[in-house]
ChimeraX commands (.cxc) that place a marker at each C-alpha (Angstrom):
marker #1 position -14.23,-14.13,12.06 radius 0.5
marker #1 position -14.35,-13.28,15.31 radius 0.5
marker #1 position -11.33,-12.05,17.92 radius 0.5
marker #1 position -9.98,-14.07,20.63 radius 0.5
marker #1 position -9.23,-12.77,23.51 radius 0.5
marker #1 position -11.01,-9.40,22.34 radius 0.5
marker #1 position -11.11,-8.65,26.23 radius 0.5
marker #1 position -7.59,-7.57,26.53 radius 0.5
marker #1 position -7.38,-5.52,23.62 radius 0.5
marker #1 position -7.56,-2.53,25.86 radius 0.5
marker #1 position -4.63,-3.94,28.35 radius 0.5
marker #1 position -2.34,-3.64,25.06 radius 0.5
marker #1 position -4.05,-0.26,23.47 radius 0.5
marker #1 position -3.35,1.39,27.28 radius 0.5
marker #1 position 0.32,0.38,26.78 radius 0.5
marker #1 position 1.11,1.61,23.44 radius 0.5
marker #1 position 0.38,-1.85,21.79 radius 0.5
marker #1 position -1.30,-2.13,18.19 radius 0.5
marker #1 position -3.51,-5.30,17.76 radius 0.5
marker #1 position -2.38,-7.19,14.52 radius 0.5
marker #1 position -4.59,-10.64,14.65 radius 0.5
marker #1 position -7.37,-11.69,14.34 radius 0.5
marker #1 position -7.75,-15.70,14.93 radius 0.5
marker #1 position -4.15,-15.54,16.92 radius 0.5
marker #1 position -3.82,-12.92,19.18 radius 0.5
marker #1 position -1.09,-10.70,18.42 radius 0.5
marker #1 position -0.10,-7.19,19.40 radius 0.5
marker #1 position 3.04,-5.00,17.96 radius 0.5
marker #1 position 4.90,-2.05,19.22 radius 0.5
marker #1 position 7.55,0.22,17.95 radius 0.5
marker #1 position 11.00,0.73,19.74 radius 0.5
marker #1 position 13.21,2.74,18.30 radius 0.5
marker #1 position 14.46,1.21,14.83 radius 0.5
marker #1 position 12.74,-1.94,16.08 radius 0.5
marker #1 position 9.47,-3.67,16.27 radius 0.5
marker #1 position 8.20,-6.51,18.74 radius 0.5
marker #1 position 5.56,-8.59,18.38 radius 0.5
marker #1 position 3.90,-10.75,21.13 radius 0.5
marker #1 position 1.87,-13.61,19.47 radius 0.5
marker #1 position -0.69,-15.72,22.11 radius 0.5
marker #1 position -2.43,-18.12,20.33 radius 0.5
marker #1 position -5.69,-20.01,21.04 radius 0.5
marker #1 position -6.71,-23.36,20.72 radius 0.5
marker #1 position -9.76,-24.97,21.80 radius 0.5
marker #1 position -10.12,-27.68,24.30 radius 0.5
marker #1 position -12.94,-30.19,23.97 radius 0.5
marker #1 position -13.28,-31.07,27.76 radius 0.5
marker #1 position -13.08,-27.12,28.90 radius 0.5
marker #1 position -15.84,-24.84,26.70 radius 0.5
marker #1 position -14.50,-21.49,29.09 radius 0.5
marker #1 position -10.92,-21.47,28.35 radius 0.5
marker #1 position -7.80,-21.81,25.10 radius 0.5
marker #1 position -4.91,-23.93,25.54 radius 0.5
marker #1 position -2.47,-20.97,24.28 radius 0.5
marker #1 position 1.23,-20.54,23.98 radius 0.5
marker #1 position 3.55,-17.00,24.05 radius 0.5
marker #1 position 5.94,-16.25,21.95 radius 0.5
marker #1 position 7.35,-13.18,20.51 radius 0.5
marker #1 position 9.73,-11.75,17.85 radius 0.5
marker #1 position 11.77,-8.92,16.68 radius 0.5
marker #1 position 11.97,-6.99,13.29 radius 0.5
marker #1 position 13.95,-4.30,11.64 radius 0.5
marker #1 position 11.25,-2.74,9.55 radius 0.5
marker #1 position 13.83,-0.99,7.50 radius 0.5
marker #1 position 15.33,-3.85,5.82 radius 0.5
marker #1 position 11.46,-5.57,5.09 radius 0.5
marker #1 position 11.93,-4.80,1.58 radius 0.5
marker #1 position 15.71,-6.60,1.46 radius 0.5
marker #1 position 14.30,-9.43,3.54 radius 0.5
marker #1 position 11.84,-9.93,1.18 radius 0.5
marker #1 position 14.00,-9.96,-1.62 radius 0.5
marker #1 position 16.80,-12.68,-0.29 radius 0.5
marker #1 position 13.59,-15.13,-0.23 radius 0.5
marker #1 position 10.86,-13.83,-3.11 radius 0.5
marker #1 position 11.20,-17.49,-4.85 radius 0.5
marker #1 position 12.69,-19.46,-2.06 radius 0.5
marker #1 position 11.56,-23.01,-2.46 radius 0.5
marker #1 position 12.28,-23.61,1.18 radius 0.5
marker #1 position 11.38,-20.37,3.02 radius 0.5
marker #1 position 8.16,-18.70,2.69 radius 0.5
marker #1 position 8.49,-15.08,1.71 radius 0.5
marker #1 position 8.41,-13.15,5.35 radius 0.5
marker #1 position 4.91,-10.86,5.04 radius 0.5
marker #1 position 3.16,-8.36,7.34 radius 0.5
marker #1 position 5.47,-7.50,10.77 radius 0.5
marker #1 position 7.61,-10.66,10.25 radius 0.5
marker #1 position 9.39,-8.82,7.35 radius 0.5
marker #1 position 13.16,-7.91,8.78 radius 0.5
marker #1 position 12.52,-10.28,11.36 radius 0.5
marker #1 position 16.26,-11.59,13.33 radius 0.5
marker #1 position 15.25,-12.71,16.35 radius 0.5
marker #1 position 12.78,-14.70,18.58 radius 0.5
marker #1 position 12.03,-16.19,21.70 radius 0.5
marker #1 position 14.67,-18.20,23.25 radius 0.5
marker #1 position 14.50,-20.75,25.31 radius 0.5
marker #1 position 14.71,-19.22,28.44 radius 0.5
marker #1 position 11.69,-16.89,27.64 radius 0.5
marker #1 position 9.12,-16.76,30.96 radius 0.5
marker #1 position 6.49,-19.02,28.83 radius 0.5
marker #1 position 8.64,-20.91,25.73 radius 0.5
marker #1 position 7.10,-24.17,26.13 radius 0.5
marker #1 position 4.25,-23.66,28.27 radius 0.5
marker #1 position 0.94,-24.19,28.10 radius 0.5
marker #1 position -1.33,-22.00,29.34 radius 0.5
marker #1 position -5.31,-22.13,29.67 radius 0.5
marker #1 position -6.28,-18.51,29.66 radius 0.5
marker #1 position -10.46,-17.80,29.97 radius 0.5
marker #1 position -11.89,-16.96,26.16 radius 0.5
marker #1 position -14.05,-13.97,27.13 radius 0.5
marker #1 position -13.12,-12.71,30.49 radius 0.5
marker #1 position -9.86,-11.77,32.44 radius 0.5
marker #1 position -10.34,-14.59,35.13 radius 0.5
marker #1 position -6.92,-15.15,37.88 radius 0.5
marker #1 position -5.12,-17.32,35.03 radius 0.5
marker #1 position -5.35,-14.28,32.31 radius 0.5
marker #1 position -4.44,-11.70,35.51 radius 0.5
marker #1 position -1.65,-13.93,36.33 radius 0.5
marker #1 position -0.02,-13.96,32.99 radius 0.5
marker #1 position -1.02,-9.66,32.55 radius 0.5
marker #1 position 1.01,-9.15,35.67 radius 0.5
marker #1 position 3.94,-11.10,34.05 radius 0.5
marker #1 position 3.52,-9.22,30.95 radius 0.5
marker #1 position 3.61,-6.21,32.86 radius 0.5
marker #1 position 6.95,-6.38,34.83 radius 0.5
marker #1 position 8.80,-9.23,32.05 radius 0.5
marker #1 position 8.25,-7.14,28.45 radius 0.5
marker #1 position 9.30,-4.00,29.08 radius 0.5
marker #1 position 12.28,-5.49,30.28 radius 0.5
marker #1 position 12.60,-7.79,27.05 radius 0.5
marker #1 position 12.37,-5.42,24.54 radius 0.5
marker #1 position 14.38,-3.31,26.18 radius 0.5
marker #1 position 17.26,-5.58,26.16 radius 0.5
marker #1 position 16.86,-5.31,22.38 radius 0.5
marker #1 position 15.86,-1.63,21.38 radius 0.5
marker #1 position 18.20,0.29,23.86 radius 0.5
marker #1 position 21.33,-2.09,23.10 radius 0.5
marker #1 position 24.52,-0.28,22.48 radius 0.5
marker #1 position 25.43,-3.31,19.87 radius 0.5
marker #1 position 22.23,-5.19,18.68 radius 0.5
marker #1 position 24.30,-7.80,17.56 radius 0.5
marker #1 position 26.09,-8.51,20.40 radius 0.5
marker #1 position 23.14,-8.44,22.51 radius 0.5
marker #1 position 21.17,-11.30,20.40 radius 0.5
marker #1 position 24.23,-13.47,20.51 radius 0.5
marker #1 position 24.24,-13.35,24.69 radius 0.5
marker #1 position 20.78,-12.43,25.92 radius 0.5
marker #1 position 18.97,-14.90,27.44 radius 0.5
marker #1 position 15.55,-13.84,26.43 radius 0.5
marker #1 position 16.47,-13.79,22.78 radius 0.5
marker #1 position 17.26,-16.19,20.00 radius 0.5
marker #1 position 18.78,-15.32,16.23 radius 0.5
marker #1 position 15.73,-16.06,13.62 radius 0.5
marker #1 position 17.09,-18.37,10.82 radius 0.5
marker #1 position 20.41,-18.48,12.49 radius 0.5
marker #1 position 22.76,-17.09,9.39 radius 0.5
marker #1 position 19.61,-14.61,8.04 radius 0.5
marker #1 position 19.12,-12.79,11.07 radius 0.5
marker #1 position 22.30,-12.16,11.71 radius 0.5
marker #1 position 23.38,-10.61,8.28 radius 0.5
marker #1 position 20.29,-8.42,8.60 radius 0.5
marker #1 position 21.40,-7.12,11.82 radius 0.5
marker #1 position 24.95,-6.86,10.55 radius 0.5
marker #1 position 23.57,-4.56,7.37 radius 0.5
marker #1 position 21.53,-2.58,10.37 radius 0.5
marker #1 position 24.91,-1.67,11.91 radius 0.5
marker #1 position 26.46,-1.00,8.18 radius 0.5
marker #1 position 28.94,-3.81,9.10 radius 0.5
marker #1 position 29.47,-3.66,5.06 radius 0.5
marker #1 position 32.47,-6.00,5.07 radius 0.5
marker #1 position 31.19,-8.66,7.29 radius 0.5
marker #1 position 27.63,-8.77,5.84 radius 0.5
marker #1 position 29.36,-9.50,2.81 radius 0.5
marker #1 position 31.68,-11.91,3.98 radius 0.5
marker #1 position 28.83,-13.73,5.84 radius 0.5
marker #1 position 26.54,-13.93,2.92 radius 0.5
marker #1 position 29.29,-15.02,0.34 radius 0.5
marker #1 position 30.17,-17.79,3.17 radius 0.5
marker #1 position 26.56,-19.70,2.94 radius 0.5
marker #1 position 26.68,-23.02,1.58 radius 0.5
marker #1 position 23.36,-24.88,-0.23 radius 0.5
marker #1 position 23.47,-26.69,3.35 radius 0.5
marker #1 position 22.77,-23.50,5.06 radius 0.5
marker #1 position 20.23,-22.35,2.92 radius 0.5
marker #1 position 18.34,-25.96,2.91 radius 0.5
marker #1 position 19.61,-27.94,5.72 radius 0.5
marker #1 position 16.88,-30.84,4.89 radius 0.5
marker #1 position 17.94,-31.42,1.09 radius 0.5
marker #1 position 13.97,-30.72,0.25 radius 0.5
marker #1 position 13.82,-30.63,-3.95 radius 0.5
marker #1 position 12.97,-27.53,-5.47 radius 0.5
marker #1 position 9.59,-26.53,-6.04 radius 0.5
marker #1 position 8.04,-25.90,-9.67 radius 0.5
marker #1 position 8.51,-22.32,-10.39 radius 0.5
marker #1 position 11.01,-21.50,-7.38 radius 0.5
marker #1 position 14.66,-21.16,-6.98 radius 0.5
marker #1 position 17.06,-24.14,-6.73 radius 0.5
marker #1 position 19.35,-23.74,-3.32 radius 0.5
marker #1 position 22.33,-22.70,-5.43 radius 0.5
marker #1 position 20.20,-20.03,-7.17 radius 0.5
marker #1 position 18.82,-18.82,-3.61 radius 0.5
marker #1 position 22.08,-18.22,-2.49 radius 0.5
marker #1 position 23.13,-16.66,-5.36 radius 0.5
marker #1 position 20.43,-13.91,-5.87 radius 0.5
marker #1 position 21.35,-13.76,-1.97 radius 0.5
marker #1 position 24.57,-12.55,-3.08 radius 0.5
marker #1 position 23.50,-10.46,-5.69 radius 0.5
marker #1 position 20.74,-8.71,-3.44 radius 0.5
marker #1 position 23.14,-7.88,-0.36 radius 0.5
marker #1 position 25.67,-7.31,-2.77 radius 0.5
marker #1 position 23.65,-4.28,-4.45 radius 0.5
marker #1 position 22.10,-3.19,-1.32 radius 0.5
marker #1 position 25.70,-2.51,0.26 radius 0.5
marker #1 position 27.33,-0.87,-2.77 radius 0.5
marker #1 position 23.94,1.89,-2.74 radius 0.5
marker #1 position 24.09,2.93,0.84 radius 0.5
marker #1 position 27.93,2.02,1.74 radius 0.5
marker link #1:1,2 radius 0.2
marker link #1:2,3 radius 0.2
marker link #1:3,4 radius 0.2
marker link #1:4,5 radius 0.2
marker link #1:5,6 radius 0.2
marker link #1:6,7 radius 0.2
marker link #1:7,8 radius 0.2
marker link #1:8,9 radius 0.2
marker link #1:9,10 radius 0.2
marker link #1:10,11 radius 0.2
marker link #1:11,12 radius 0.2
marker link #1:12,13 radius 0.2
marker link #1:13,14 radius 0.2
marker link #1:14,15 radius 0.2
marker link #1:15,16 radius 0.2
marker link #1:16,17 radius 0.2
marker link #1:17,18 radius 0.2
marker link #1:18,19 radius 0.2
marker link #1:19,20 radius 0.2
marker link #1:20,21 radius 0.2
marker link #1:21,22 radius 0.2
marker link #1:22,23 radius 0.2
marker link #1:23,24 radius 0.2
marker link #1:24,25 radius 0.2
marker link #1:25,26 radius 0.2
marker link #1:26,27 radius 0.2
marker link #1:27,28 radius 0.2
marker link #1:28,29 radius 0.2
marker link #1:29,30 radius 0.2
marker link #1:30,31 radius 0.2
marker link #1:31,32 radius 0.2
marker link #1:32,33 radius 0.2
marker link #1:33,34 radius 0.2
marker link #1:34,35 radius 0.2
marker link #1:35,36 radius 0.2
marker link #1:36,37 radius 0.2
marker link #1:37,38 radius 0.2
marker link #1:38,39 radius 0.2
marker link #1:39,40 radius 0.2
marker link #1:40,41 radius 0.2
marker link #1:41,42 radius 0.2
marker link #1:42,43 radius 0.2
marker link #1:43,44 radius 0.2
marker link #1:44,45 radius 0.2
marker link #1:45,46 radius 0.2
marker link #1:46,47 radius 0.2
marker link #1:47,48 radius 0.2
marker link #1:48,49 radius 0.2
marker link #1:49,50 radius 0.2
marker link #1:50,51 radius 0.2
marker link #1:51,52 radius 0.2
marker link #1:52,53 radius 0.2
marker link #1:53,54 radius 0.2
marker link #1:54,55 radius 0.2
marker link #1:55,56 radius 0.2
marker link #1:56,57 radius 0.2
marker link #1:57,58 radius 0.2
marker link #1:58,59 radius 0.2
marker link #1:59,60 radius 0.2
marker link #1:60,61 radius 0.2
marker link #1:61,62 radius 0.2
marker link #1:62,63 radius 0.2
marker link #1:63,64 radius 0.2
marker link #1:64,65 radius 0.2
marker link #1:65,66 radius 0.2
marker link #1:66,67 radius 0.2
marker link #1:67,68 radius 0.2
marker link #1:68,69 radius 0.2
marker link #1:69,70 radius 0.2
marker link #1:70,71 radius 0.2
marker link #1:71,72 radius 0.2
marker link #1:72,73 radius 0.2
marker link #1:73,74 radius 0.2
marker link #1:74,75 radius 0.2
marker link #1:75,76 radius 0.2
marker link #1:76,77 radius 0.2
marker link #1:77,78 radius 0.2
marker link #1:78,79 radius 0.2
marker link #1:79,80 radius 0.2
marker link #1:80,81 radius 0.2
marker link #1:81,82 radius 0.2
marker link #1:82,83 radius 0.2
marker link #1:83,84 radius 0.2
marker link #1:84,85 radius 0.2
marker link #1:85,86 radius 0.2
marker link #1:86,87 radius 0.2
marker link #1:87,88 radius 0.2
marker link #1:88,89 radius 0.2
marker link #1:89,90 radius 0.2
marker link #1:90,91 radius 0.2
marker link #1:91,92 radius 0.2
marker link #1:92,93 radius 0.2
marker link #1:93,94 radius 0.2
marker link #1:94,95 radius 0.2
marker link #1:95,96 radius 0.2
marker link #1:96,97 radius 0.2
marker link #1:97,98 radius 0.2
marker link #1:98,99 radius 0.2
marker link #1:99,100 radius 0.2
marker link #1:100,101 radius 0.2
marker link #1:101,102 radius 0.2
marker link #1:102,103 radius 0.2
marker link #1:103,104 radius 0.2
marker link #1:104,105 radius 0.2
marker link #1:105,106 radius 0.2
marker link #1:106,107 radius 0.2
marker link #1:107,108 radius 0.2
marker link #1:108,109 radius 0.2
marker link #1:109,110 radius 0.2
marker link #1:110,111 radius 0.2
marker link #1:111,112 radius 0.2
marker link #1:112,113 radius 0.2
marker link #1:113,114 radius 0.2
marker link #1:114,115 radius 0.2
marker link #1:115,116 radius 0.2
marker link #1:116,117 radius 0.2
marker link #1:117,118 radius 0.2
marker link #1:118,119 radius 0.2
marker link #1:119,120 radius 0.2
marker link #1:120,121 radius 0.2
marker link #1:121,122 radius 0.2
marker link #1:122,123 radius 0.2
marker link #1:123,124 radius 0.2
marker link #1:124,125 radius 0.2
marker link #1:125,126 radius 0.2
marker link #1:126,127 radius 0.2
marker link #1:127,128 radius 0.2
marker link #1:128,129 radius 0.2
marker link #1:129,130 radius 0.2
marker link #1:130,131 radius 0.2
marker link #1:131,132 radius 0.2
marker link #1:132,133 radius 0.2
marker link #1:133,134 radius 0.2
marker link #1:134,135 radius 0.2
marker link #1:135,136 radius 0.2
marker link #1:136,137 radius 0.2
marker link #1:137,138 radius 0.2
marker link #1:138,139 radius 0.2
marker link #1:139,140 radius 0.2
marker link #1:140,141 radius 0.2
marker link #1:141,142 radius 0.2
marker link #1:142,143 radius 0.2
marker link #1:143,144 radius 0.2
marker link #1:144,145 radius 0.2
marker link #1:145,146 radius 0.2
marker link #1:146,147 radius 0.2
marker link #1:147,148 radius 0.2
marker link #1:148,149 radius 0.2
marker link #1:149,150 radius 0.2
marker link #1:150,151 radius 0.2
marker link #1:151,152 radius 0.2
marker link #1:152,153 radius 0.2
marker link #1:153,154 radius 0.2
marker link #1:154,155 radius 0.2
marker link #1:155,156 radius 0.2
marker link #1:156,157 radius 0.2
marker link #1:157,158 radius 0.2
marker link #1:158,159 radius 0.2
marker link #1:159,160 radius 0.2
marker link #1:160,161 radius 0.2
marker link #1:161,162 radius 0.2
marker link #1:162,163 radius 0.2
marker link #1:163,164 radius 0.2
marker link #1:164,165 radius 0.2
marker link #1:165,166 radius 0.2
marker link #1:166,167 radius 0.2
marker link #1:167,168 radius 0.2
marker link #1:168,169 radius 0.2
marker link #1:169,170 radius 0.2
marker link #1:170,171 radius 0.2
marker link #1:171,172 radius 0.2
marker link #1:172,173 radius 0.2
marker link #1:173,174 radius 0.2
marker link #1:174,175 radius 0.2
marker link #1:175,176 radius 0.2
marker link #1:176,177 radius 0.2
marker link #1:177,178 radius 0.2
marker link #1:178,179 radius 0.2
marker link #1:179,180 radius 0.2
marker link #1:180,181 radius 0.2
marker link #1:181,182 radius 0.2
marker link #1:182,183 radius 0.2
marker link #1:183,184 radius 0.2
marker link #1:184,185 radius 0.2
marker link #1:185,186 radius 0.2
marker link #1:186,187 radius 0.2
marker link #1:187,188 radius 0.2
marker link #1:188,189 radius 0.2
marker link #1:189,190 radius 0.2
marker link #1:190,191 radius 0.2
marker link #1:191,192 radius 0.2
marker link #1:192,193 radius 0.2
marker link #1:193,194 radius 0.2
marker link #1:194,195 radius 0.2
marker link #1:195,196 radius 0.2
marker link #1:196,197 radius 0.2
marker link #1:197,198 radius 0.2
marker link #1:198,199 radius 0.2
marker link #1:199,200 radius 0.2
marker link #1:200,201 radius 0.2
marker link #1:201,202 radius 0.2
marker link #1:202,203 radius 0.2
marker link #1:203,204 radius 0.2
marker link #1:204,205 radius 0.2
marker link #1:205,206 radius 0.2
marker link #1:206,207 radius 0.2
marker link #1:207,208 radius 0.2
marker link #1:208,209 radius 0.2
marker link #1:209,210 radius 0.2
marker link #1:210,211 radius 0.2
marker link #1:211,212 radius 0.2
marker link #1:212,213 radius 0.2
marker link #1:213,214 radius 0.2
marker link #1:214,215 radius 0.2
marker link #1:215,216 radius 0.2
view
């Protein structure tokens, strides 16, 4: 399969960037403890052969607790199991990011004005984003006011930044505080094979429980 947008791969490389799809165009870097990823996707229009209709997002990851993350939600029958870069992930564009619900038609092979535009936004706006992020003097703090930023999974994200602080106490008290509603707000039955809600939230327990008495 070929890339999209192949022609700014080198924008990214230049800037320390790491290209990570393939049909979607996404590229990572590593801050600190932390990794971003900006995701542009592309979506063909019928009535326009020369450009996507694509969207920007992006999202943030504690690498460090991928493993954990992965745990809390190996037979989830409501959440996938987080794989690649979205392991550890807490947070995500809010809805005051620069292009959260916008569509933009960006030229498949070339960097025309409309991909120059958005490069010169990317330019001045990320470094600025991630930064809010990666150099906060309390993480948690800065999800809960920054404007750019959203928690991931509400509840989830923000026990895996509180076990990224060694908050011990409160990671515990948050996790022991989730209800069946919390971890399957739609009442969707369980699927054949995969946990129940009660038995999610009790390996959740168990899990954060284990991972808290080994590196309190």
């Amino acid at each position: 399969m070929a890339k999209v947008y192949a022609q700014i791969d080198p924008w990214f490389i230049q800037r320390g960037y790491k290209r990570t799809g393939v049909r979607d165009c996404r590229y990572a870097i590593k801050q600190n403890d932390l990794l971003f990823e900006l995701h542009i996707s592309a979506t063909p229009m019928p009535d326009d052969p020369d450009r996507y209709s694509s969207i920007v997002f992006y999202s943030a990851m504690i690498p460090a607790l991928g493993k954990l993350h992965t745990a809390l939600l190996q037979h989830s029958s409501v959440s996938g199991t987080p794989v690649g870069n979205y392991k550890g992930k807490f947070a995500t564009s809010s809805g005051d990011s620069p292009w959260l619900n916008r569509f933009l038609y960006l030229e498949k092979t070339t960097i025309g004005d409309n991909w120059q535009q958005l490069l010169d936004q990317f330019e001045y706006d990320l470094p600025i984003i991630w930064s809010e992020l990666a150099d906060a003097p309390d993480l948690y703090a800065a999800v809960d006011v920054d404007k750019h930023w959203t928690w991931f999974k509400n509840n989830r994200g923000k026990l895996l930044v509180l076990l990224y602080q060694q908050r011990w106490d409160e990671a515990l008290a948050q996790v022991c505080s989730w209800t069946v509603a919390d971890v399957n707000p739609q009442d969707l039955p369980p699927e054949p094979g995969k946990w129940t809600a009660q038995e999610e939230l009790d390996n959740a327990v168990k899990v954060v429980t284990e991972y808290v008495d080994k590196h309190r």
